[in-house]
Each structure stands twice: as C-alpha cells, then as structure tokens.
C-alpha positions in Angstrom: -17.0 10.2 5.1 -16.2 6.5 3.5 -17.4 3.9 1.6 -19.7 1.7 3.6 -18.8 -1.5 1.2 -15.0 -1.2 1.8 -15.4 -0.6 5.2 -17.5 -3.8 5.4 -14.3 -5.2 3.9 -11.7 -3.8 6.1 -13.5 -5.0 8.9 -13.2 -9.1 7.7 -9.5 -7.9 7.0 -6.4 -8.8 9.8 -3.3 -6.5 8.4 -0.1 -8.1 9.6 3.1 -6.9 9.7 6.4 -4.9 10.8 6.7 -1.9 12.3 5.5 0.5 9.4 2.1 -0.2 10.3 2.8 2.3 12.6 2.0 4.9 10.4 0.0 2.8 8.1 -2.9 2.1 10.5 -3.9 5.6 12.0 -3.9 6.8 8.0 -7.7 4.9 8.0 -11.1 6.4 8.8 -12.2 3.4 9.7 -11.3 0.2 12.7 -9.0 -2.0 10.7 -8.0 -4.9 12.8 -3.4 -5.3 13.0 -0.9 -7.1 14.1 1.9 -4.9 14.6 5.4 -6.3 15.5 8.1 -4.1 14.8 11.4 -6.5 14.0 9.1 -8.8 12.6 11.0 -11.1 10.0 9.9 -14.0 7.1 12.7 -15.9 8.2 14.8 -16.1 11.4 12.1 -15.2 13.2 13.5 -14.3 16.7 10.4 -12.0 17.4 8.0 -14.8 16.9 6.2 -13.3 14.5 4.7 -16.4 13.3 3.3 -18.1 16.1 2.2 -14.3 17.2 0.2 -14.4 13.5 -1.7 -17.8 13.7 -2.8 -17.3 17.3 -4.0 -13.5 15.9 -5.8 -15.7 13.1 -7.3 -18.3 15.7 -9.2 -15.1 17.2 -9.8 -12.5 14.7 -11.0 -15.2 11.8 -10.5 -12.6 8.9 -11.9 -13.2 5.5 -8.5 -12.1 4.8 -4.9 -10.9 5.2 -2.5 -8.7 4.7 0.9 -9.3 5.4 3.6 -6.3 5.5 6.8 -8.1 5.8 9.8 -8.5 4.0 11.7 -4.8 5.1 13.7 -6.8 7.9 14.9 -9.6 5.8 16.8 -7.8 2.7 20.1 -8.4 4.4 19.3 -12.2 4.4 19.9 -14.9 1.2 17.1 -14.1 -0.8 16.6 -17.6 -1.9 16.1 -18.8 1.7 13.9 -15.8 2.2 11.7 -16.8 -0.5 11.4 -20.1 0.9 9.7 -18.6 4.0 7.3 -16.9 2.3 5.9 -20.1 0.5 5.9 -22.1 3.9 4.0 -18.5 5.5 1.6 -18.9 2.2 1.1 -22.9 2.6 0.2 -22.8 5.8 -1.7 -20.1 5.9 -3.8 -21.7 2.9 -3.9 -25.6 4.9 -4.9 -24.0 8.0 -7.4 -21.0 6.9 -9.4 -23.0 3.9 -10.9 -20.3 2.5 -8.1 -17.2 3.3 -7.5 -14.4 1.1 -3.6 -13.7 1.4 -2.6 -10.3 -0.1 1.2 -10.1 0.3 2.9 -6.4 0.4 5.8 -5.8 -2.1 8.6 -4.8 0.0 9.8 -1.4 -0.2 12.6 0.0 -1.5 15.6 1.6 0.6 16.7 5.3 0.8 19.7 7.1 2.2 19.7 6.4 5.9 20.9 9.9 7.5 21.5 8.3 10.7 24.4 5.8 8.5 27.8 7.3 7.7 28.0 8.1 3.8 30.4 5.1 3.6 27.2 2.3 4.2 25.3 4.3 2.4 27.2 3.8 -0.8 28.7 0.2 -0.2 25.3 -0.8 1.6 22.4 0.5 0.2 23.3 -0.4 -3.8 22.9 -4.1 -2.4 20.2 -3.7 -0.2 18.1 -1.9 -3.3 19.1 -5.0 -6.0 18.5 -7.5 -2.8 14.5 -5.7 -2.5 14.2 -5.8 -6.3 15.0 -9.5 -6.5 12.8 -10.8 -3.3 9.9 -8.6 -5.1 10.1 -10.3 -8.5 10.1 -13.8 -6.3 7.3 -12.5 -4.6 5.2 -12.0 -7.8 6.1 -14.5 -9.2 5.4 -17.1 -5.7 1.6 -15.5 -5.5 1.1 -16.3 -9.0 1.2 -20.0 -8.0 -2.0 -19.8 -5.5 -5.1 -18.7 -6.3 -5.9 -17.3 -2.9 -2.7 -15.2 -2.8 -2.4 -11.8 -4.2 0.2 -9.3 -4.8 0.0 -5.4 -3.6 2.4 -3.9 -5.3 2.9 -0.2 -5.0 6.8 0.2 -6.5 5.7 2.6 -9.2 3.9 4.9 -6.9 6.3 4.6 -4.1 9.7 7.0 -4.2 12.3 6.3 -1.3 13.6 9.9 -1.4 10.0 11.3 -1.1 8.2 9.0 0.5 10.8 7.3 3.5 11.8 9.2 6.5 15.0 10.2 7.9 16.4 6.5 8.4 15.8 5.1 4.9 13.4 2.2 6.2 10.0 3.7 7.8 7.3 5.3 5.7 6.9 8.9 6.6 3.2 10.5 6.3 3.0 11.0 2.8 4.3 7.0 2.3 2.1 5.9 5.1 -0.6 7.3 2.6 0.4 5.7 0.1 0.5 2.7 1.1 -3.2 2.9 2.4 -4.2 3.8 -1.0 -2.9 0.8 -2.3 -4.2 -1.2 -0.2 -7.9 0.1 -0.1 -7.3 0.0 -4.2 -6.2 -3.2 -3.8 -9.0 -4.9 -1.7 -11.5 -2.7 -3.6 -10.6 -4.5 -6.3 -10.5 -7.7 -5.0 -14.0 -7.6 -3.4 -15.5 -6.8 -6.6 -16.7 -3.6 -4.6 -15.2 -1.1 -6.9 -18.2 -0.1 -8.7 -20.4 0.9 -5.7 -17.2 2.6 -4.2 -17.1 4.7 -7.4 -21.0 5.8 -7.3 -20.5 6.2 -3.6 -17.9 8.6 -3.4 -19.2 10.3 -6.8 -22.6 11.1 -4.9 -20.7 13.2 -2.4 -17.8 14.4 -4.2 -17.0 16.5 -7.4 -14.7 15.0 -9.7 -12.8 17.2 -12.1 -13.7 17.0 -16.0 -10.6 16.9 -17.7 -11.7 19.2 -20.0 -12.2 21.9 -17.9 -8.9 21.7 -15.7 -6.4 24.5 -16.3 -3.2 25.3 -15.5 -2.5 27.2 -11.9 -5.7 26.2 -10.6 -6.1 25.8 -7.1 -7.1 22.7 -4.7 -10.8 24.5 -4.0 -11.3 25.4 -8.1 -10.6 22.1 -8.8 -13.0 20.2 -6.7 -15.5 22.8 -7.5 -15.6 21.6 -10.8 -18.6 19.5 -12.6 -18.8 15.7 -12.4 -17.5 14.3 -16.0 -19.8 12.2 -17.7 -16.7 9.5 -18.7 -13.7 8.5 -17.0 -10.0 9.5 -17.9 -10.0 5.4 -19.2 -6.8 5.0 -16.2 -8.8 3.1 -13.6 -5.7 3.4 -11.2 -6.1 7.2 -11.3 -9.2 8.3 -11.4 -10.4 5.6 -8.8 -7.2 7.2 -6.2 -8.1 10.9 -8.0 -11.7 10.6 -6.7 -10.4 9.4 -3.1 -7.7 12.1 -3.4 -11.0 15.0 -3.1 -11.9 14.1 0.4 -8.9 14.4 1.9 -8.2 16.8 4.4 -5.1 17.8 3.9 -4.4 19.6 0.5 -0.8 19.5 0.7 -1.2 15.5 0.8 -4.3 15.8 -2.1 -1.8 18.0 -4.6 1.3 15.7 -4.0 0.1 12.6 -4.8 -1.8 14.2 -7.7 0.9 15.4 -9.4 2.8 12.0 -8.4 -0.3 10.0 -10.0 -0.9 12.2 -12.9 3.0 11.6 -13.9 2.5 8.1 -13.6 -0.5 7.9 -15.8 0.2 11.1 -18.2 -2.7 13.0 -16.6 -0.1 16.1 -15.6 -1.8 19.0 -14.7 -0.5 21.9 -12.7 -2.3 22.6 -9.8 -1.6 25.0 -6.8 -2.9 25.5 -3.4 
C-alpha cells in the first residue's frame, strides 16, 4: 500500500547517482526511474557520469532530480570539488528551465574492515572532516538557487549502524534510511504532505502518545487508537506513520527508537 500523490511524484523524478543506489532503489514500492553508475564522481569524471546524466535527462524529462554523489570524491580538494557541483547545478538549471535539483548530503565514513587498522586511523579522521566540509559547501551552494534543494539526512544517518562492512555502501537498514529521506524530502517539496498524511492515516493506526507504554510490542502498538493531534515533530510523526506499514518489524522498531532519540519521543518498545 502507498500514497498515490507521492507515487505521482516519484514517477516525474530521475534519481542519479553512485553505486548506493544499489540498495536504495529496490527499498521502493513503487517504479522510480535511476541512473546508477557505480564510480561515479562530481569531478574527474573518468566514468562519464555526466554526459551519461544529460543524455538520461534528454529522455526521461523528469520534473526533477536527484543526485547521489559526492561518496567518490572525499579524497579530492574540496574546493575543486565544490566547483563541480556549481557547474553540475548551472547547467543543469540552463539546460532544464524548469528542473527541480535535490542534491544528497554525502555520507559519512565508517571503519572499513576490509582496510588494515593503520588507514583506518590515519585515513578515515580525514576522510570524515573532508565529508563534513563538502556537506556545509553543499548547503550552503543550494542556498544560492532557487530550484536546488538540500537532502540532508546526517542526523539520522550513523556510519557504525547504518554502513556495511567496507565503510562506504549503505547496508539495508541505511538503504532505508535514505529512502525515507528522500520520500520526506519530495513530500515536502511537492506540497503533497497533507494528502500523504490523511492517506496513510485512513489505512493505518497511529499510536496516541498517551497511551504508549513501556515493553509494548510492534503489534500493541499499531493496535492502538488514532490520536486526535500530532506529537508537534513533523519529521517524526510523518516517518512514525510510514514506519507502521512496514513489513519488517525489526526495521519499524530500529528506526523508531533511532527517530524517537532524535526528536525526544523515546519509548521502549519490543517485538
């Protein structure tokens, strides 16, 4: 079951990117056009990336895009890195007059198993200050166009938890994630969030706060009555009332506790 509105947007949306759209793009119920190219790189683009993207553009004509980047080129200068992102956003915006450009924070590195402990405590310091720098560029670089947004997910995104084995590629429970914020994101964006809300209300139950308790388990809680207010955190009770239709429990009560930590919504819940 999904939102018919956001999956009207999804389907005007091209999602571009490197190679953790992988595990990104089987995490939707629904066709979401992609451009997968693992390697791919802002600058020094070897695999082509670019000329790969605008041809993609040429024939899909999306509403907008969504570009996943930036993972690749952390061992670059981050100035010149930065420079390829505006020339990406300019001519993306000349070419594509009335493009929506929703750029991906990149994510952060964790301990790459398959790297002696040696890189990973000379390396991966610089690698982390070298994403945290190109990020704040990032921000601050979309705030300069109007038809460029930022989809940031660093506060809900944990390398240790959320990164497999070689520190760089989302595992499942990232890959989820980053769908989330990305749906959230667009939902937003589309003005859509509203009918998403009554949508998904119609056919799920959403907990009332009041009634939670502690050691309750995935099934009491969705069994609960349908507040008649919010929490007043948009960003967790529009992800909470996603987080009930999911299949897999084990997913729903991880990124519940994650999200409830975040937002000071803790409760303890068990399956």
């Amino acid at each position: 079951m999904f939102n018919t509105n956001l999956n009207k947007v999804l389907r005007s949306i091209l999602i571009a990117g490197d190679s953790n759209l992988k595990q990104l793009v089987p995490m939707f119920e629904y066709p979401v056009r992609t451009l997968c190219i693992p390697g791919a790189k802002v600058q020094n683009d070897w695999k082509e990336f670019y000329s790969q993207l605008m041809s993609a553009m040429k024939t899909e004509n999306p509403d907008q895009i969504v570009l996943h980047l930036g993972s690749n080129d952390v061992f670059g200068d981050v100035e010149s890195t930065l420079r390829s992102y505006r020339f990406l956003i300019e001519n993306l915006s000349l070419k594509f007059k009335s493009l929506q450009i929703g750029i991906c924070g990149i994510l952060p590195r964790a301990v790459n198993h398959y790297e002696s402990s040696y890189w990973n405590m000379s390396a991966l310091p610089r690698l982390q200050r070298d994403v945290e720098k190109l990020n704040a560029g990032i921000q601050s670089l979309t705030c300069g166009y109007s038809r460029c947004f930022l989809i940031d997910y660093a506060q809900l995104f944990k390398p240790a938890v959320h990164l497999g084995r070689d520190g760089l590629h989302v595992n499942r429970n990232g890959a989820f994630i980053l769908k989330m914020t990305i749906e959230n994101y667009l939902a937003e964006r589309q003005k859509c969030v509203t009918s998403m809300t009554a949508t998904l209300s119609s056919h799920v139950q959403v907990p009332d706060v009041e009634s939670l308790s502690p050691k309750m388990t995935y099934a009491e809680v969705v069994r609960l009555p349908v507040p008649s207010s919010d929490t007043g955190n948009r960003l967790f009770d529009n992800v909470f009332n996603r987080l009930c239709i999911t299949i897999d429990e084990s997913i729903f009560v991880f990124v519940y506790h994650y999200l409830a930590c975040l937002t000071n919504n803790l409760l303890e819940i068990n399956i």
